[in-house]
N, C-alpha and C positions, 0 to 999 in steps of 0.2 A: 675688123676695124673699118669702120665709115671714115674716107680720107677727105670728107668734106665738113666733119664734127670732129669737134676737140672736147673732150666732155671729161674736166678736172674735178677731182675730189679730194677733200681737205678731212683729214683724221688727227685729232691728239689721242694716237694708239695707247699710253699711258704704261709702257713695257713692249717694245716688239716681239722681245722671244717669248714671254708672258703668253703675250696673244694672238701670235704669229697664224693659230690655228684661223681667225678670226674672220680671216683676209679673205679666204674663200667666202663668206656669205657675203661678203662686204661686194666683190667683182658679180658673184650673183644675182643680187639685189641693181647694182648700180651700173656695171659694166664701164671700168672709169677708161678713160686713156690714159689718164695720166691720174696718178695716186702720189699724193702729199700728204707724208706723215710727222708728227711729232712725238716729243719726246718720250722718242726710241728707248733712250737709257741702255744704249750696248756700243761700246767703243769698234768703231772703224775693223780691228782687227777680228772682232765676233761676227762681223754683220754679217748675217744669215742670205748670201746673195742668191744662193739656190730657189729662196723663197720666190724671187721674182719672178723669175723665167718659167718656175714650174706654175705660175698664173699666168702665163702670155706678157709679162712684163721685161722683154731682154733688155733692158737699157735700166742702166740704175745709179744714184750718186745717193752718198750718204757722208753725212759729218754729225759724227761720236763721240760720246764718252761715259766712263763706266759709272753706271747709279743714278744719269743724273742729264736732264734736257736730251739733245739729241735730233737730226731732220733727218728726211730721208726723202728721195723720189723715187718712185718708179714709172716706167713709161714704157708705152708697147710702140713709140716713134723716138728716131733716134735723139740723142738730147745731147749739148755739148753745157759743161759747167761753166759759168761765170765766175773765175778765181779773184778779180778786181774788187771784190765788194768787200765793205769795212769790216775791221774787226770791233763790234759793236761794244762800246765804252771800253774797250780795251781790253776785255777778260777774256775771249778766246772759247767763248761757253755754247758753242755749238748751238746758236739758237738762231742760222738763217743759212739758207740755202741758195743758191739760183742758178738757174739755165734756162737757154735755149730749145724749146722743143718746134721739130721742123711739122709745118704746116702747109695745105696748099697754095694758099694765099700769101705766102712767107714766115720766118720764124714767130713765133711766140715765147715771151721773155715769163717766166714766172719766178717768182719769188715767194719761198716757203717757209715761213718765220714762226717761230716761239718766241712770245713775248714773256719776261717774267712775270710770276704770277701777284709778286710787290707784299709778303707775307700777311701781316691780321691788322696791322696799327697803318692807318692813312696818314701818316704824319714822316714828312721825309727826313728832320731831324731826328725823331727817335727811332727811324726803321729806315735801316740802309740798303734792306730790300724793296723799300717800297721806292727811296729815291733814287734806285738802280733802273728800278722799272719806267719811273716818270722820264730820267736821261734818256734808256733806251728808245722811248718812244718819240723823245725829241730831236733825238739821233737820226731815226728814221725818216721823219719829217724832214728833217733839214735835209739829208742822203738826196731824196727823191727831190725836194723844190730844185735843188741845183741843176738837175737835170732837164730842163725846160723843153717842151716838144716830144718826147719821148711816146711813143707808142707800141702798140700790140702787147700789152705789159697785164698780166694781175700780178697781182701783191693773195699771196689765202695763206691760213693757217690758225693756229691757237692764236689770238693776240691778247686773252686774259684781261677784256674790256667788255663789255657792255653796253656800247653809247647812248642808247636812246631809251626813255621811258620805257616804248614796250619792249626794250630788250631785257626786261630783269620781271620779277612777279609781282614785284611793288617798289615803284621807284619812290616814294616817301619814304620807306624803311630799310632801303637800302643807299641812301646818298651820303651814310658813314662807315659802307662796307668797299672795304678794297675790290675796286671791277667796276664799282660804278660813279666811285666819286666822280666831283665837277674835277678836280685835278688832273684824273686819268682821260675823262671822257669827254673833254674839251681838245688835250691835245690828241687823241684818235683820231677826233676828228678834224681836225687840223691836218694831221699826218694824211687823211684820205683826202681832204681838200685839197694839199697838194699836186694832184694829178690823177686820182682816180673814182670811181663812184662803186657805188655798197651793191654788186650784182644780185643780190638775195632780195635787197631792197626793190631793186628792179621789180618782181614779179608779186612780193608781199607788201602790204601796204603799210606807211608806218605805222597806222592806230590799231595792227594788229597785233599779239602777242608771238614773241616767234625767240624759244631758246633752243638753245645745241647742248646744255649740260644742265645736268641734275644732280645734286651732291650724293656722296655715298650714305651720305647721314638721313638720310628721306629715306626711312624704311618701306614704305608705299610712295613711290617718287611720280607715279599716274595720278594716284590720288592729290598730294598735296600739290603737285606741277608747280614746286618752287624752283625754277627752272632761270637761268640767264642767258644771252646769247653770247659765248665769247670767240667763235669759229668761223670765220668772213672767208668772203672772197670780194677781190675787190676787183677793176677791170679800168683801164684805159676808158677814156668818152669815146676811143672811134670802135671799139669792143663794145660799146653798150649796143649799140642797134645790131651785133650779131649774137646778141645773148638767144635762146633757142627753149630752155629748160632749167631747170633747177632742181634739189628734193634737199631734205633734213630727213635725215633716215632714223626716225624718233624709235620704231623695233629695235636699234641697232643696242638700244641701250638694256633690252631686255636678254641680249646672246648671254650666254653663261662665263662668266667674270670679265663681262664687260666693261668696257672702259666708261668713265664716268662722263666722258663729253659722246655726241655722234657725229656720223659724217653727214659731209654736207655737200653737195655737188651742182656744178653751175656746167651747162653745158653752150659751146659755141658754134655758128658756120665759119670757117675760118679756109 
């Protein structure tokens, strides 16, 4: 462990124990410090905590539940949880996480969220997943503005948006599919205006194309690269000038029952 680098990765592992095996090429590949995963789908009392330690990861928090969303951290520096943080819209649905991981520089706050994914119909009357999803994310929003000043923070994980043009494979054909409407992908960015800037953006330019998931339905998914980006890390302004690195670990999608999103990793001097 380099105690001068914090180098965070963001996974929507899409089953833990499914893919539990997975995790080894993932620290091979990436070598994270700190590994943030999403929806786990294994309640609190399954979670496979051996998993961690036996990758160099002894420090772990996880918040569970069976079938269904789920976060998890793992970290090879010690970490203490943030119990104060809301219960988002009220349902109790395991879709955010946060701690403290200690730094040389001083703590580092990260926050590991699963955003809903808002179901097929963009329309908040007739889809009450989809207006679940829009509250959560103004939830968020609001959570973070209140907090004024606030530093050494990212915000990573699934947040099941999109925002920008070249976050999707065609933003004209996609601005009536749920992830990228202006409804969701106004308030994202709203939410990241708040207090923090798009670290991935840092190092990609935006007029590039840059996705993290490929659907399972692209049977040649290289091929047709209908591809979106919905897997952030986001960072504090006084965190941008210690950004260092980055990667979208686009193999990750070819492992064998792979998950449909990959990881993404933004690495820091801290």
């Amino acid at each position: 462990m380099n105690a001068g680098r914090l180098r965070v990765v963001t996974w929507n592992i899409n089953s833990l124990r499914l893919r539990l095996p997975l995790l080894r090429f993932l620290v091979a590949a990436l070598e994270p410090d700190v590994l943030c995963l999403q929806e786990t789908k294994v309640p609190d009392a399954l979670f496979p905590d051996t998993a961690g330690s036996e990758l160099g990861f002894v420090h772990t928090a996880f918040r569970g539940m069976k079938s269904y969303n789920g976060v998890a951290i793992l970290s090879r520096r010690p970490i203490a949880v943030l119990d104060d943080t809301p219960d988002w819209c009220g349902k109790g649905d395991c879709r955010h996480l946060a701690v403290r991981v200690e730094a040389r520089g001083g703590p580092v706050e990260i926050h590991n969220f699963y955003v809903p994914a808002g179901g097929d119909v963009p329309d908040p009357g007739q889809n009450p997943k989809f207006a679940h999803k829009l509250a959560f994310v103004d939830e968020a929003r609001s959570y973070f503005a209140a907090r004024p000043g606030f530093a050494r923070t990212l915000v990573v994980g699934d947040l099941n948006i999109a925002p920008l043009e070249t976050d999707v494979w065609s933003h004209r054909q996609l601005l009536d599919v749920v992830s990228h409407t202006p409804e969701e992908t106004t308030r994202l960015l709203a939410w990241q205006a708040a207090g923090f800037e798009d670290a991935i953006r840092h190092f990609v330019p935006t007029e590039e194309k840059l996705f993290t998931w490929w659907s399972y339905r692209n049977r040649d998914w290289r091929l047709s690269d209908r591809g979106r980006r919905l897997d952030h890390v986001w960072v504090t302004p006084d965190l941008t000038g210690r950004l260092t690195a980055h990667a979208v670990l686009k193999d990750a999608r070819d492992w064998p029952r792979g998950s449909d999103h990959v990881p993404v990793m933004a690495e820091l001097a801290v």
